[in-house]
TIDO-232832 format. One record per residue (C-alpha): residue in one letter; x negated, y, z; residue number from 1. Coordinates in pm, whole numbers, m for minus. Layout:
% TIDO-232832
("a", (X, Y, Z), NUM)
...
% end
This chain:
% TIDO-232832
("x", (m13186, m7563, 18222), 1)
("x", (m12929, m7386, 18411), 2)
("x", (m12679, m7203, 18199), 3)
("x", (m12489, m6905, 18350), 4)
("x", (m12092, m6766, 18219), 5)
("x", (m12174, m6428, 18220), 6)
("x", (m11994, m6111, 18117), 7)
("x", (m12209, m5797, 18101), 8)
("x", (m11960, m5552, 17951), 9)
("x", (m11634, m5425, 18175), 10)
("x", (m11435, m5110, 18189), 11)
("x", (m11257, m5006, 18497), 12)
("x", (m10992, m4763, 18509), 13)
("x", (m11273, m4487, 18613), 14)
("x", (m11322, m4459, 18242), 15)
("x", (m11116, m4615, 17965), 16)
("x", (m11034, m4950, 18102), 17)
("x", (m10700, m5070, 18308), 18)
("x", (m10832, m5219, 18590), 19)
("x", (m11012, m5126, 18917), 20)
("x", (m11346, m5275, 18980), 21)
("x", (m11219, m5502, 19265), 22)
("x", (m10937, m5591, 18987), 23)
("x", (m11201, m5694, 18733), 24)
("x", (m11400, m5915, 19024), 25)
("x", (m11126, m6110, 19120), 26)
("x", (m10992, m6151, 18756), 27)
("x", (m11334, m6297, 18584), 28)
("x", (m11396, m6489, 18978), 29)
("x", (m11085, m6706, 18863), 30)
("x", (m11224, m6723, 18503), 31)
("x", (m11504, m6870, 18690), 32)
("x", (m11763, m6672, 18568), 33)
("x", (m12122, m6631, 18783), 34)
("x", (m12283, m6355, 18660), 35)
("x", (m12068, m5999, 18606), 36)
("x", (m12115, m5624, 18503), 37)
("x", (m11931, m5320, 18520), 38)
("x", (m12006, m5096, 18264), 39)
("x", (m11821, m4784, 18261), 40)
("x", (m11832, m4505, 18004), 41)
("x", (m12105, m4239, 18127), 42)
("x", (m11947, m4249, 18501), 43)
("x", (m12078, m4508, 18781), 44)
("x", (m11808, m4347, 19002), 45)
("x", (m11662, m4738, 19058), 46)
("x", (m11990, m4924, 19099), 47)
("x", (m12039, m4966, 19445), 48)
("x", (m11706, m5037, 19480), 49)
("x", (m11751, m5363, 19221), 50)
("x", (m12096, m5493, 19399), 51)
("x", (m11911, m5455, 19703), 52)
("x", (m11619, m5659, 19564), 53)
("x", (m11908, m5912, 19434), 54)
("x", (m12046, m5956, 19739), 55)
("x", (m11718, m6011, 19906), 56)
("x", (m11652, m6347, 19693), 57)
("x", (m11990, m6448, 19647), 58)
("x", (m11999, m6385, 19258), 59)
("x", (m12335, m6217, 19109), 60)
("x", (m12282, m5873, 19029), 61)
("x", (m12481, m5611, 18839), 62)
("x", (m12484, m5250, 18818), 63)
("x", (m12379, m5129, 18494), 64)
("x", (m12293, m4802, 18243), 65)
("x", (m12257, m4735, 17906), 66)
("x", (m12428, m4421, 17705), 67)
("x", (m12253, m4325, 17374), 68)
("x", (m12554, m4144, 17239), 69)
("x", (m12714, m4023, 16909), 70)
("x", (m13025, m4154, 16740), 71)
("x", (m13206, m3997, 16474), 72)
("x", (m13423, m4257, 16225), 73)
("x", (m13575, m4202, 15906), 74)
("x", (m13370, m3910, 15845), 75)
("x", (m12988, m4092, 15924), 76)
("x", (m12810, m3973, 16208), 77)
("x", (m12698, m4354, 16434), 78)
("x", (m12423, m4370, 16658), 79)
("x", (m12533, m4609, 16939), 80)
("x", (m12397, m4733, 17219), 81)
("x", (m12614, m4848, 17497), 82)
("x", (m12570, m5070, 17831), 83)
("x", (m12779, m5002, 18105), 84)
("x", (m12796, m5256, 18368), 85)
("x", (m12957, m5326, 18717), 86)
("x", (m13037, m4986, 18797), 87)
("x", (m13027, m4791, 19165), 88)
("x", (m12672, m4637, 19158), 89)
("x", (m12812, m4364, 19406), 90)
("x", (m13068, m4222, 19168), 91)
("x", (m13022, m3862, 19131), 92)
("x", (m13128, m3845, 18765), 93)
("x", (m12830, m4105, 18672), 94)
("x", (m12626, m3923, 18893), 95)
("x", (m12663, m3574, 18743), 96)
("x", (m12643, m3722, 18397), 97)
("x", (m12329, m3849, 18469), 98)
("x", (m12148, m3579, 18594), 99)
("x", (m12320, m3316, 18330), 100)
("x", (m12127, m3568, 18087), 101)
("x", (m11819, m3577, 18257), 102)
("x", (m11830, m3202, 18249), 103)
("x", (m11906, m3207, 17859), 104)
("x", (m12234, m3005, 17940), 105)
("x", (m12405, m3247, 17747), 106)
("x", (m12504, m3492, 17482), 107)
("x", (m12726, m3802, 17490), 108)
("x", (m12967, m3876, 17279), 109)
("x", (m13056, m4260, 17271), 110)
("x", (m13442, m4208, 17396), 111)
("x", (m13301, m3959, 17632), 112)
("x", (m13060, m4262, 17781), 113)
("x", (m13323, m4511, 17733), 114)
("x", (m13539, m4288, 17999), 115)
("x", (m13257, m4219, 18244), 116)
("x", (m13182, m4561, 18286), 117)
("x", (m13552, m4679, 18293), 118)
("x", (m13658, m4374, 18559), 119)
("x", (m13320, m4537, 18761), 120)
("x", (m13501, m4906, 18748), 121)
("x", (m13285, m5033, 18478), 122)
("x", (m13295, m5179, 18150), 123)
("x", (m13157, m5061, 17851), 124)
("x", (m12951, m5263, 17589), 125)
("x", (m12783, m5210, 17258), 126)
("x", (m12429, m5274, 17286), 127)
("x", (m12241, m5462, 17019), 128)
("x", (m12522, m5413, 16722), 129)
("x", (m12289, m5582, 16463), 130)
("x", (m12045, m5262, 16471), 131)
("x", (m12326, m4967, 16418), 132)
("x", (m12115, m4818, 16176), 133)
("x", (m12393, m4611, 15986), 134)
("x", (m12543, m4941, 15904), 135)
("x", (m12382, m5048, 15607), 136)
("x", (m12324, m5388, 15421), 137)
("x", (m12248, m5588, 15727), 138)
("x", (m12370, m5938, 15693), 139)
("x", (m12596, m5896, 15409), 140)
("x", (m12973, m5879, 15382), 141)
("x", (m12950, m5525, 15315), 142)
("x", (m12818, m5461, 15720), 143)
("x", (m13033, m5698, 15850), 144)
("x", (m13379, m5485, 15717), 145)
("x", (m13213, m5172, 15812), 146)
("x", (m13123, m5299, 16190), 147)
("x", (m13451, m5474, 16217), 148)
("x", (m13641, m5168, 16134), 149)
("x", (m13413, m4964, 16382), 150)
("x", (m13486, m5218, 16672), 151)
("x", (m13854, m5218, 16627), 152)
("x", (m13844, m4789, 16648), 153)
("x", (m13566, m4855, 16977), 154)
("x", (m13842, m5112, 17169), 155)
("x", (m14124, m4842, 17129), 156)
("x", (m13894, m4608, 17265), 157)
("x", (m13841, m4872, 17579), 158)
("x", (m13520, m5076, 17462), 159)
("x", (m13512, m5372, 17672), 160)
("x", (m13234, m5619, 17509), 161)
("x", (m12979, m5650, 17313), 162)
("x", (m12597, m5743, 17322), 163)
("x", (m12675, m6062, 17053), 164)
("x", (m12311, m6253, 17213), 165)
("x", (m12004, m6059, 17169), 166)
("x", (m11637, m6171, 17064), 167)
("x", (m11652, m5912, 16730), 168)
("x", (m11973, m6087, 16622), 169)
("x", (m11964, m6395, 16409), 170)
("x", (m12162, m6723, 16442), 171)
("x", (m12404, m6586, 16211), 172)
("x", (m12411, m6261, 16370), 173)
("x", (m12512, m6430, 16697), 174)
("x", (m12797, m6630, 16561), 175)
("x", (m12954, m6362, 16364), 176)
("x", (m12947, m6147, 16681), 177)
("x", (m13102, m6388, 16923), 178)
("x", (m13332, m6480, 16650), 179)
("x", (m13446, m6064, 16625), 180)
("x", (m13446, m6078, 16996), 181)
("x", (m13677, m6313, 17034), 182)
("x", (m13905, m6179, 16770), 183)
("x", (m13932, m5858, 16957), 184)
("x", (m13938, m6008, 17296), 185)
("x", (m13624, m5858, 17386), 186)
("x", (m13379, m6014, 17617), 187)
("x", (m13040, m6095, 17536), 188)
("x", (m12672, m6045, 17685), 189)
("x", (m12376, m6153, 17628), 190)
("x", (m11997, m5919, 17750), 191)
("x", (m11640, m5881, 17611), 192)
("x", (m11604, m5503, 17649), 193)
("x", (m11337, m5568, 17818), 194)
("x", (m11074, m5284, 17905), 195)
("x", (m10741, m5477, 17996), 196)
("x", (m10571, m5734, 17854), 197)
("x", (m10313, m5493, 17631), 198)
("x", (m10550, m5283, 17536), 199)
% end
């Protein structure tokens, strides 16, 4: 089986990273990674830019965003942060979203993101699932009911994957996320959220 180094979680300096797309390409290119995503806070502004950079040096590139959005379960109120990936960067819905957001008009709810990113051909992901901080008891069986329970309501809703590898996540972590992905037929991705290398 082939195996891939990917990284599906970047920040350029369009939103709250340090680097510009083209930056980012050519610094994970010499990390020799093959697959990459950029996946800016609400704003797609530097995505063509970065699949044109891709393209340039022959490295895999995927269109990516991330939607800090609001999910209400069972009566609890969850902060979630969600990576959408491979979707038409021309859509008009994604485009309007994004710069209703960058214009504060607005606030996403999660099955509201999940849509926008579907209706723009794209899947949706939960980013970094060990560090939903309205979860508590990290690690223990307690969290792992709660976020099991929370996933099953997200893939009704449309979630398509989840962030299982990620550098905050331990061993553990990993497995029991994989393991949850696979028992809801979700796929799995793996980034750094990676903003610069001082910050």
């Amino acid at each position: 089986m082939d195996t891939y180094k990917c990284n599906y979680h970047m920040h350029s300096y369009y939103s709250d990273g340090a680097l510009s797309p083209a930056q980012l390409v050519r610094k994970f290119t010499d990390e020799e990674y093959d697959i990459i995503a950029l996946t800016d806070l609400e704003c797609i502004d530097g995505v063509k830019e970065f699949m044109a950079a891709c393209e340039a040096v022959k490295i895999k590139g995927v269109t990516g965003i991330e939607f800090s959005t609001s999910h209400n379960f069972n009566g609890k109120d969850y902060s979630l942060n969600l990576l959408g990936y491979n979707f038409d960067p021309d859509n008009e819905l994604m485009i309007g979203t994004c710069r209703d957001l960058k214009a504060g008009k607005m606030k996403l709810s999660t099955e509201e993101a999940i849509r926008i990113i579907t209706q723009a051909g794209g899947q949706t992901f939960v980013a970094h699932p060990g560090k939903i901080r309205e979860i508590d008891g990290r690690g223990t069986e307690a969290f792992w009911q709660e976020f099991e329970k929370l996933i099953k309501d997200l893939k009704i809703k449309g979630l398509k994957g989840l962030e299982c590898i990620y550098p905050d996540h331990t061993d553990e972590e990993e497995y029991r996320f994989i393991q949850l992905a696979g028992k809801y037929h979700l796929h799995i991705s793996q980034g750094t959220d990676y903003h610069g290398d001082d910050m």
